[in-house]
One Martini backbone bead per residue (centre of mass of N, CA, C, O) as a GRO file, in nm:
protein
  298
    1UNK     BB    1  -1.767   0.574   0.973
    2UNK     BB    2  -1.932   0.262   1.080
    3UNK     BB    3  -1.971   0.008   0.821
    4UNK     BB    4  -2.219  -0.269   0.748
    5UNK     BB    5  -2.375  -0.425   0.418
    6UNK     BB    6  -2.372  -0.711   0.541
    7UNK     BB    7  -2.650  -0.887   0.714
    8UNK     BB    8  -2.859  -1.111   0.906
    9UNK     BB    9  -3.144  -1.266   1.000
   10UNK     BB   10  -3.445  -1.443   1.099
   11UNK     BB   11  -3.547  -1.404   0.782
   12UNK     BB   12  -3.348  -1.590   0.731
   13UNK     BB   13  -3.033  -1.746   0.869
   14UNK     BB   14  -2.990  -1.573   1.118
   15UNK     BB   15  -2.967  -1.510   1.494
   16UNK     BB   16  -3.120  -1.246   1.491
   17UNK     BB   17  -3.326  -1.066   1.416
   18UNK     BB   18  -3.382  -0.718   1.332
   19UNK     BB   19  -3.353  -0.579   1.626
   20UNK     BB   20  -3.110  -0.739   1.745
   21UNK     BB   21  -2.903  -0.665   1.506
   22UNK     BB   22  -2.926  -0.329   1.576
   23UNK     BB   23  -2.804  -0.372   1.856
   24UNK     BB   24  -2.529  -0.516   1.821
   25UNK     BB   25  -2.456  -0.278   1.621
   26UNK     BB   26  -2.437  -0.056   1.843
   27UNK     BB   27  -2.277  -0.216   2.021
   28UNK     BB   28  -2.024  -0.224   1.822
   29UNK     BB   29  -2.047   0.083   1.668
   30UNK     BB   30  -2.264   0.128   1.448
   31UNK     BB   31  -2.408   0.356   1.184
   32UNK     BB   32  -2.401   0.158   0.954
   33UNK     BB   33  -2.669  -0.090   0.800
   34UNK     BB   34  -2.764  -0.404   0.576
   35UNK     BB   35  -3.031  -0.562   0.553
   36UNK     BB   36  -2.951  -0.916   0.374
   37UNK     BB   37  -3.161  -1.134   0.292
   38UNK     BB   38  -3.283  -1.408   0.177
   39UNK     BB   39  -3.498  -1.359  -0.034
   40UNK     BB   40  -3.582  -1.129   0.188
   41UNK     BB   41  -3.744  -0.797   0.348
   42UNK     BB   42  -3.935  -0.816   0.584
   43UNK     BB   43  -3.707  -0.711   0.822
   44UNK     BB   44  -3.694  -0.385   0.740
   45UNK     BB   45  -3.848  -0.232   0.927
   46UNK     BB   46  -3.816  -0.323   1.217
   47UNK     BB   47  -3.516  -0.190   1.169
   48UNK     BB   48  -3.545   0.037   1.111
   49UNK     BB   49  -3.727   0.151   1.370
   50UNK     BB   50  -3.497   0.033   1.566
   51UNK     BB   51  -3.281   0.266   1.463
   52UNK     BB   52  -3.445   0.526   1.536
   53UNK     BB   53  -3.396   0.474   1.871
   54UNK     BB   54  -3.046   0.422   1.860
   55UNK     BB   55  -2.858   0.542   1.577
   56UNK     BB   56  -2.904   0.325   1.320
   57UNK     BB   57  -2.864   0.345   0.976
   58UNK     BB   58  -3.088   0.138   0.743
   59UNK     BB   59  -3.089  -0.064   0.526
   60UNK     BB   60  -3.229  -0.164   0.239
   61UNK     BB   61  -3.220  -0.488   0.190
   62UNK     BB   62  -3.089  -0.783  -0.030
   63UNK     BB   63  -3.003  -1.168  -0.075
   64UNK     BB   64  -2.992  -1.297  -0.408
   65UNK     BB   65  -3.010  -1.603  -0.530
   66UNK     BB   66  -2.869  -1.773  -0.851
   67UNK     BB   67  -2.855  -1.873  -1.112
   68UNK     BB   68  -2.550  -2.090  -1.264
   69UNK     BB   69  -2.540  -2.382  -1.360
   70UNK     BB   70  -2.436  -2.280  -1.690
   71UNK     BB   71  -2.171  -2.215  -1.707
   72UNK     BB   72  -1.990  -2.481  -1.859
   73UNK     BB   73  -2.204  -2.460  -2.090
   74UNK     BB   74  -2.046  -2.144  -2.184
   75UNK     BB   75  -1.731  -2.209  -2.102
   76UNK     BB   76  -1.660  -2.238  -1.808
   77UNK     BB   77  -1.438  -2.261  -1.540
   78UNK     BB   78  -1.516  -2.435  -1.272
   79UNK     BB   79  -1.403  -2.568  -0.981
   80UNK     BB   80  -1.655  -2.575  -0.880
   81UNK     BB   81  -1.944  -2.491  -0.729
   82UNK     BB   82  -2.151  -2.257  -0.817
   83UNK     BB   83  -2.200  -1.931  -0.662
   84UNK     BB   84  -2.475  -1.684  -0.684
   85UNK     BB   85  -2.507  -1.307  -0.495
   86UNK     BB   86  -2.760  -1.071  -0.496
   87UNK     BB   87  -2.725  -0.732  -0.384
   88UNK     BB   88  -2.948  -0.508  -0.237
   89UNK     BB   89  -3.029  -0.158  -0.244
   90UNK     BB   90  -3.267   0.050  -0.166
   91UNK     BB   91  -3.555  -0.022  -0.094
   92UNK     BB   92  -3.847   0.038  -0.090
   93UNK     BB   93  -4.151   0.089   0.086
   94UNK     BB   94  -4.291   0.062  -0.148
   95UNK     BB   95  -4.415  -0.041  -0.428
   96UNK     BB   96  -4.244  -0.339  -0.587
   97UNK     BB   97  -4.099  -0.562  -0.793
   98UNK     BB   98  -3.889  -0.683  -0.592
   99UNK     BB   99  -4.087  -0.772  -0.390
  100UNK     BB  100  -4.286  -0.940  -0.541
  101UNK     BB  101  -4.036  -1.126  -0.596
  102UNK     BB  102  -3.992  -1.217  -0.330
  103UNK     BB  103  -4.265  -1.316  -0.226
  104UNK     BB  104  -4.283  -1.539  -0.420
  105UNK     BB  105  -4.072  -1.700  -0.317
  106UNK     BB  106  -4.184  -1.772  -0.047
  107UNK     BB  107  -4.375  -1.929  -0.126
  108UNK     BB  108  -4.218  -2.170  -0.289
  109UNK     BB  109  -4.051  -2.215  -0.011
  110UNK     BB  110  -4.257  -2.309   0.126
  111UNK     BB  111  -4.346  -2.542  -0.021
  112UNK     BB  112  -4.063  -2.684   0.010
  113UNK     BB  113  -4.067  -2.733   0.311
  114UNK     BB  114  -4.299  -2.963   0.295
  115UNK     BB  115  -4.126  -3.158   0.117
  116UNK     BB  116  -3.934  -3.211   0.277
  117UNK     BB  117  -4.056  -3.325   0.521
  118UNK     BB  118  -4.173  -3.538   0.395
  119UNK     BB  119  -3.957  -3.671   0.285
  120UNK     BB  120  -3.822  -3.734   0.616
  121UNK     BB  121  -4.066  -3.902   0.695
  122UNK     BB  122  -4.004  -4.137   0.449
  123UNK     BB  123  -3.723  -4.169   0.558
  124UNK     BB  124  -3.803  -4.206   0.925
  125UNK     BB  125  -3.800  -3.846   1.026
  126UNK     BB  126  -3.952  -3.693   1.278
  127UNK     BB  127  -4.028  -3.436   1.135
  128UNK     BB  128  -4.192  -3.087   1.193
  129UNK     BB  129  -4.256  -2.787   1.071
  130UNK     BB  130  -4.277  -2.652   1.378
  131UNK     BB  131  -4.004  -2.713   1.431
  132UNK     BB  132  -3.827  -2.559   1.199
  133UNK     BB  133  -4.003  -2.266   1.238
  134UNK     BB  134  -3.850  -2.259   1.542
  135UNK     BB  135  -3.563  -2.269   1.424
  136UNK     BB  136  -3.607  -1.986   1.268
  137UNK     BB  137  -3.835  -1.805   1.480
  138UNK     BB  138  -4.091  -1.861   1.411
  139UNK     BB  139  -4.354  -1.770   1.276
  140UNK     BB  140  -4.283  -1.606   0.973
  141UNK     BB  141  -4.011  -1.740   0.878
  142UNK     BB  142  -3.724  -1.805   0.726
  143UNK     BB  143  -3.645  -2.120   0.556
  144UNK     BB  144  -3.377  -2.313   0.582
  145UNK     BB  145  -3.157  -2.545   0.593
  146UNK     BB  146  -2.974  -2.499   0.848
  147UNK     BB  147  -3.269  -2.557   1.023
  148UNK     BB  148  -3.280  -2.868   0.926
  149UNK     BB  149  -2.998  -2.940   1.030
  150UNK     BB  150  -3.078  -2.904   1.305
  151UNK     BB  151  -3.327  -3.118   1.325
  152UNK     BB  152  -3.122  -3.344   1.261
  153UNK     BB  153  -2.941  -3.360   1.510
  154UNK     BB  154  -3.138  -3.384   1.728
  155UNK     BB  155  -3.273  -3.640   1.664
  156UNK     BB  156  -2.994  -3.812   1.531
  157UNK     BB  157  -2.970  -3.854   1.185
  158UNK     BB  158  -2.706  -3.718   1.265
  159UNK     BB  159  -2.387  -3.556   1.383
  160UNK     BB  160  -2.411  -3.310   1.204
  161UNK     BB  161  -2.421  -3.062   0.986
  162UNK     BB  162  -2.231  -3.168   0.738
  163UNK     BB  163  -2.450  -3.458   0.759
  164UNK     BB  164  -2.688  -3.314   0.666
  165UNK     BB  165  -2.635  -3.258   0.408
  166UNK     BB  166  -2.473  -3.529   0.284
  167UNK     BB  167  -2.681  -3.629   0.355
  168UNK     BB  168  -2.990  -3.465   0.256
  169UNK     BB  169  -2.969  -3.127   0.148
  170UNK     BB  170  -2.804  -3.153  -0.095
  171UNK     BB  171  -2.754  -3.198  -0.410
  172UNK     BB  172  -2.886  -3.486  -0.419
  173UNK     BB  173  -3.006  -3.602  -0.218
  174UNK     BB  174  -3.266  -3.713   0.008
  175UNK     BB  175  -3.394  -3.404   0.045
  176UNK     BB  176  -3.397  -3.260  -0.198
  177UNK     BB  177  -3.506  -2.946  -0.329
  178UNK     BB  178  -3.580  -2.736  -0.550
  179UNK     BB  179  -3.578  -2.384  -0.665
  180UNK     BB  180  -3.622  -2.110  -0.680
  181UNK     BB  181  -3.442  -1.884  -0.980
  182UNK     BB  182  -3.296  -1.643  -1.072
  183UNK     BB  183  -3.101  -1.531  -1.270
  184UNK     BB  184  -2.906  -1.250  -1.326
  185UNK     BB  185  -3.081  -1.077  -1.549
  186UNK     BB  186  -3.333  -1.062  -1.364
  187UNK     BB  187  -3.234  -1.019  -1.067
  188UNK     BB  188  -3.106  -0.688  -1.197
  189UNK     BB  189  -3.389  -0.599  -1.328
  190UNK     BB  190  -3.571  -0.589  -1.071
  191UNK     BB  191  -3.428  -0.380  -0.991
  192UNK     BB  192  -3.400  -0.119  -1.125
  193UNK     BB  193  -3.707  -0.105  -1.135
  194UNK     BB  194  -3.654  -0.056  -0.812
  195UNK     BB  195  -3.393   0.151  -0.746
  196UNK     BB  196  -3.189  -0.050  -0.708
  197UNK     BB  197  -2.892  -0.157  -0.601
  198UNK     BB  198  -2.650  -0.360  -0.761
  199UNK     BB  199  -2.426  -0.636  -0.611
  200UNK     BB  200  -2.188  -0.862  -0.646
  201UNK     BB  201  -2.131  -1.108  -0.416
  202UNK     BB  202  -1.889  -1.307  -0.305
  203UNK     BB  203  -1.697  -1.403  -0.570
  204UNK     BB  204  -1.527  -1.610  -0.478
  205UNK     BB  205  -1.816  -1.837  -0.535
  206UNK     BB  206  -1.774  -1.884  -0.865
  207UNK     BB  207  -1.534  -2.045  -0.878
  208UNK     BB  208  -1.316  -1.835  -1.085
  209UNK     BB  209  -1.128  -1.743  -1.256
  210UNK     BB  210  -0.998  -1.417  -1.351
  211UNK     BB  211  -1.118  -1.463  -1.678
  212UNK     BB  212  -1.397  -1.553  -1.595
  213UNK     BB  213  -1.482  -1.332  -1.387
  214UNK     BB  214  -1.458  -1.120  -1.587
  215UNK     BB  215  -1.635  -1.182  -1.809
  216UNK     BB  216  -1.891  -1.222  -1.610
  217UNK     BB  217  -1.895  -0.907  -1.533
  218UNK     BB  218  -1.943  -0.822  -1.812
  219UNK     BB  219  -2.222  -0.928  -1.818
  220UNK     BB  220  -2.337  -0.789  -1.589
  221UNK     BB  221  -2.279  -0.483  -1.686
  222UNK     BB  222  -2.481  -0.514  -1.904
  223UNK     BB  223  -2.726  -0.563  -1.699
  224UNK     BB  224  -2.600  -0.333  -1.469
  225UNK     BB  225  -2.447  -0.354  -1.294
  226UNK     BB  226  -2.295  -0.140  -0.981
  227UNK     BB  227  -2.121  -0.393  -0.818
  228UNK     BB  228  -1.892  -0.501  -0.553
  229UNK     BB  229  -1.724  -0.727  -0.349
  230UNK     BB  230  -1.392  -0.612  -0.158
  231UNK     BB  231  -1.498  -0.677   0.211
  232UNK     BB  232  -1.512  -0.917   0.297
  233UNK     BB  233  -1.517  -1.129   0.597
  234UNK     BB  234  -1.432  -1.406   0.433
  235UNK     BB  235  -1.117  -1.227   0.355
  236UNK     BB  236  -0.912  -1.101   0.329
  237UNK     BB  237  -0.782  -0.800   0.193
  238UNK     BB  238  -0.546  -0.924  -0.005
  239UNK     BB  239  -0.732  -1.151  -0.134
  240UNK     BB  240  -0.942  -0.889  -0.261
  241UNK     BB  241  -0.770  -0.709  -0.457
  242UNK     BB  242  -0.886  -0.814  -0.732
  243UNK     BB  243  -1.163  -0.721  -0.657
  244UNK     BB  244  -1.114  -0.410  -0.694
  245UNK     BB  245  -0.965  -0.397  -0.975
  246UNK     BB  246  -1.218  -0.451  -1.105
  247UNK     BB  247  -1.390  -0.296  -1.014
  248UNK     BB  248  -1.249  -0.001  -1.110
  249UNK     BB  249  -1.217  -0.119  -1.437
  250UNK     BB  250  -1.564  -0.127  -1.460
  251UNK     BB  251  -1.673   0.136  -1.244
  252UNK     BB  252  -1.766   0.023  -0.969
  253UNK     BB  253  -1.878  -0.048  -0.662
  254UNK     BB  254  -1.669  -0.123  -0.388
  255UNK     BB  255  -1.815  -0.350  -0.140
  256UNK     BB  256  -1.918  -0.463   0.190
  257UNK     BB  257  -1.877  -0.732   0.471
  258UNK     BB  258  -1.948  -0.979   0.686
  259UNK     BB  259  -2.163  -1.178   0.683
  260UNK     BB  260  -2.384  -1.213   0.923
  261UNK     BB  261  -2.561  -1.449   1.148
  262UNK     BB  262  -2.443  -1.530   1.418
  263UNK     BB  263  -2.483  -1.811   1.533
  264UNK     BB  264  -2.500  -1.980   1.280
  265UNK     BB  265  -2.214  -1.766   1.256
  266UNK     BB  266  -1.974  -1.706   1.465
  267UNK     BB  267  -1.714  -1.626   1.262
  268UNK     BB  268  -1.865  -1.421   1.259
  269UNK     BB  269  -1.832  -1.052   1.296
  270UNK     BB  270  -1.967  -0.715   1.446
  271UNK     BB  271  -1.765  -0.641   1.291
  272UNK     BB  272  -1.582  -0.770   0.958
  273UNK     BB  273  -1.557  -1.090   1.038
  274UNK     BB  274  -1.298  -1.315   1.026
  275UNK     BB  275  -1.087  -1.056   0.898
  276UNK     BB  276  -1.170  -0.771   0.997
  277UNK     BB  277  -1.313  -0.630   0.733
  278UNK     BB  278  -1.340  -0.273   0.647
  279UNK     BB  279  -1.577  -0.076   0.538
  280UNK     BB  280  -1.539   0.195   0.365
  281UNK     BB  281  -1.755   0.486   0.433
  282UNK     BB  282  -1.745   0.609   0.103
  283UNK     BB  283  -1.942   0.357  -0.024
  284UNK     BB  284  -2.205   0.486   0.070
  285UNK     BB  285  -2.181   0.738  -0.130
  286UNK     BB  286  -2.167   0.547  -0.378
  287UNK     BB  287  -2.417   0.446  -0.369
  288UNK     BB  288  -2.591   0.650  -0.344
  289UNK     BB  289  -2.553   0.779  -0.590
  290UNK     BB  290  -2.655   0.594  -0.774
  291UNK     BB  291  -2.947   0.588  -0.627
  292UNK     BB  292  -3.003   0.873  -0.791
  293UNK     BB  293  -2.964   0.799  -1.047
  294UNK     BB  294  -3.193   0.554  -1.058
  295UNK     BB  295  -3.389   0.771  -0.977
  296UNK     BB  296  -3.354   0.950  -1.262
  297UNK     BB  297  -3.498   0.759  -1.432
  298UNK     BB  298  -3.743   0.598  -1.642
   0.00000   0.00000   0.00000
């Protein structure tokens, strides 16, 4: 059984839809995908719907970015700036608390995304919002950094991707606007309580030495953590082989997949990702025991 559990869609910051990219997954030969779009669960329908038709089995899932700014004030030494976000698998159809702090999360983002206008406004460049939600794939899209990057390009505000992010939209810059961020144990707790299972999505963004990752990893595991990303497509297979043998030593489930992003990221292939690395189909039973445990919790 060919499977990969991490993909985006045009509902976080991916170039396909949710239908779309169910298509491609057929088209790949997958029989089971995870759509986990960032902070955001709403394209899991459409894609479910969609994979009942061609035969591809869609789970539901999101990937939260989390709140780690204060790691260096704790003691930790990242070697740049860290980044964590938190994979959850299996969200209910149903009424959930998961669901309802990822809505919530929409508002705060919609409201980000018009003050980011404004000030690009206020620094000469006429860019308007529904350039931007047209950018993310029409109304009801949900807009993130990189789709801004992209209307700054063709205005012509800046020469490429990466220098719309280093003049305007990184950390500092000079449209940059805070986001709502949940902690690591808020947005680990919010999952269980909604019979989700949490997995740390790829570790070696938290830019952490191996005794600094594993220290983080045990206060994770503390908070519920019940997973590990050991098959990243944007790293070789021998490159990630401490996060699998942490994962083992922690009793984690080592999970993986592409990070497919569609045209957005061209350099991710569905399956595999840049490194072709294929995530072995037992970890989907792994999976599922957990959520199985989860869900006859009290």
């Amino acid at each position: 059984m060919t499977i990969d559990l991490h993909a985006h869609t045009t509902v976080s910051d991916g170039g396909d839809s949710p239908r779309g990219l169910v298509d491609k997954a057929a088209a790949a030969g997958l029989e089971v995908i995870a759509v986990t779009d960032h902070d955001n669960d709403a394209g899991c329908d459409e894609a479910v719907a969609r994979g009942l038709e061609v035969g591809v089995r869609v789970i539901r899932g999101v990937e939260i970015s989390c709140d780690v700014e204060d790691l260096a004030d704790r003691g930790y030494k990242p070697s740049g700036r860290p980044t964590m976000h938190l994979l959850g698998y299996f969200i209910p159809e149903t009424h959930n608390p998961l669901s309802e702090a990822l809505a919530d999360l929409q508002y705060h983002r919609a409201n980000r995304n018009q003050i980011i206008v404004e000030r690009l406004n206020e620094l000469g460049i006429p860019v308007t919002f529904e350039e931007v939600e047209n950018e993310a794939g029409g109304p009801g899209s949900q807009i993130g950094r990189p789709h801004f990057a992209a209307v700054l390009v063709r205005h012509g505000a800046v020469s490429d991707y990466q220098a719309a992010f280093d003049e305007y939209l990184a950390k500092g810059a000079k449209a940059y606007i805070s986001r709502k961020l949940y902690k690591p144990d808020e947005a680990i707790e919010l999952m269980l309580q909604s019979k989700v299972v949490p997995v740390l999505a790829h570790p070696f963004t938290l830019n952490l030495g191996p005794d600094d990752t594993e220290r983080f990893v045990d206060e994770l595991c503390q908070a519920g953590l019940q997973g590990i990303e050991g098959f990243h497509g944007d790293m070789s297979l021998d490159g990630q082989a401490s996060y699998r043998e942490l994962g083992a030593r922690k009793g984690l489930v080592v999970s993986g997949g592409s990070d497919y992003h569609g045209d957005m990221r061209p350099d991710r292939f569905l399956p595999g990702g840049k490194h072709g690395v294929i995530v072995p189909s037992a970890v989907l039973d792994e999976l599922e025991r957990v959520h199985s445990r989860l869900g006859s919790l009290p």
